[in-house]
N, C-alpha and C positions, 0 to 999 in steps of 0.2 A: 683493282681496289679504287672506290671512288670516294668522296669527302662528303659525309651528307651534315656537318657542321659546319658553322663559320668561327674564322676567327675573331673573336673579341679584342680590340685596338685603344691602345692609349690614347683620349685619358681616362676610360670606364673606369670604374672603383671596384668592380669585380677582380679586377686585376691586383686588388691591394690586399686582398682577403689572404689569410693564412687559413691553409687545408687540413684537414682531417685528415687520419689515418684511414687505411683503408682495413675492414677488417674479415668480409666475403673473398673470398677468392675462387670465383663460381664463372660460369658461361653469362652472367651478365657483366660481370668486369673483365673477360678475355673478348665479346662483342665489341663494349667500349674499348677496349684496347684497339681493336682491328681501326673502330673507326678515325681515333684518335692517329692513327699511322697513314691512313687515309690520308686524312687533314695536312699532315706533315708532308707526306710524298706530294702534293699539290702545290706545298709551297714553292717558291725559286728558292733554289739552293739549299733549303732547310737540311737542318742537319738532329733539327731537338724539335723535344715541343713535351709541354705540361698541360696537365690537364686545366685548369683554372685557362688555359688561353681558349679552350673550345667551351667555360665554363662550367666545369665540374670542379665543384670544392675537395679533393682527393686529394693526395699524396702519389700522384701518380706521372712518370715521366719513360717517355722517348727517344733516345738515342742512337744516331746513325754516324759516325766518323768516317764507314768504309770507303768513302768515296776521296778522303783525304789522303796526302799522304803520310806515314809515320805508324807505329805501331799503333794500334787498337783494336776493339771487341767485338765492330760490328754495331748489330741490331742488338742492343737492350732494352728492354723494359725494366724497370727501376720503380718498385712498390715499395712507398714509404722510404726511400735512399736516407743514411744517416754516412754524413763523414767521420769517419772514426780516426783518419789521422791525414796528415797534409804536409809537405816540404816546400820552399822556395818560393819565389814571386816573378812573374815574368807579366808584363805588359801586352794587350791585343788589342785589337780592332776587333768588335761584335755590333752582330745588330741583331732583329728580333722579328719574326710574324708580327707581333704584337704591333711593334714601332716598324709600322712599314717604310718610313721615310727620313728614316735617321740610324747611323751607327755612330761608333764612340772607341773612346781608347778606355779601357776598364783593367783594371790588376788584379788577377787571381792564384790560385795556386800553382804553380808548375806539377806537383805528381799528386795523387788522392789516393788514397785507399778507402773503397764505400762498399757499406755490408746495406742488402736492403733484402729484397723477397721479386720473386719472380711473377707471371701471372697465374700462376700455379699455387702458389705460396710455396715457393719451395724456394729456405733462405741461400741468398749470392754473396758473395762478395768478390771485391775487383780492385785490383789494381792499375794503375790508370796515370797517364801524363799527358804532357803538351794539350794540342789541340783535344783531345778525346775529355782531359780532365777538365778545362776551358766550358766546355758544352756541360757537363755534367754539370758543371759549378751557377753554368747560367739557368738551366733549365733546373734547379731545385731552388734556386732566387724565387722563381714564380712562385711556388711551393710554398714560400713566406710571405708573399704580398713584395715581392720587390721585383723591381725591371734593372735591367744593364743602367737604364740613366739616371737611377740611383749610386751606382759604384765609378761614374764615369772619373777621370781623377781631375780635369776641369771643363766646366761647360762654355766654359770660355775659348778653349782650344781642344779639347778633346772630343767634343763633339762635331758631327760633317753631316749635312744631307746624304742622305743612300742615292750612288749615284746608278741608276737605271738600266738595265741590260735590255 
């Protein structure tokens, strides 16, 4: 699978935009899918990715935790994701395609539960913690026009240069 997109990088304002639903659920949105995953397996280390970062105004997200360790799903696709309930607060470090040169300390939920649709259109729902909710939580931020360093908790100490591999 190869990337024939680029990632769009903060500070573009395309990145600010709030996406549409998606409402085809046809071989032109399981293509983009593919590519969109493309995109993501290219990145270092990527674990997520939304569509608004390769510039598509959609509801649409990518998700890979398996490489993590800790219970999780796998490979999701996540059309239109809606949080339908959430527990607890725990603190991480994230960073972003987007922000290639910068992560942060950001506070999210510790467990999710998100009902959304597949590329199929056939409705999901998941339940979801740690790291796997963490990513879920960052990669539907885009989805509204937000990045991590909007939720950073100070920019004064929570944020760090991404340091290089």
């Amino acid at each position: 699978m190869f990337a024939t997109r680029e990632v769009i990088t903060w500070p573009d304002e395309r990145l600010r935009r709030i996406c549409a639903p998606v409402t085809a659920f046809d071989d032109a949105l399981r293509a983009f899918v593919a590519d969109m995953e493309g995109v993501m397996r290219s990145g270092p280390s990527a674990v997520g990715i939304a569509a608004p970062q390769v510039g598509c105004l959609y509801r649409i997200v990518i998700v890979d935790a398996s490489a993590r360790k800790g219970p999780n799903h796998g490979r999701l696709v996540l059309i239109n994701p809606e949080i339908v309930s959430w527990e607890g607060s725990v603190m991480g470090r994230e960073g972003c395609l987007s922000v290639p040169d910068m992560t942060g300390n950001v506070v999210r939920a510790q467990d999710l539960v998100i009902e959304c649709f597949d590329e199929y259109g056939r409705p999901q729902s998941y339940e979801m913690s740690n790291f796997e909710a963490r990513v879920v939580q960052h990669e539907m931020d885009h989805l509204d026009g937000l990045l991590f360093l909007d939720r950073v908790v100070s920019r004064r100490s929570d944020l760090f240069p991404r340091v290089k591999k």
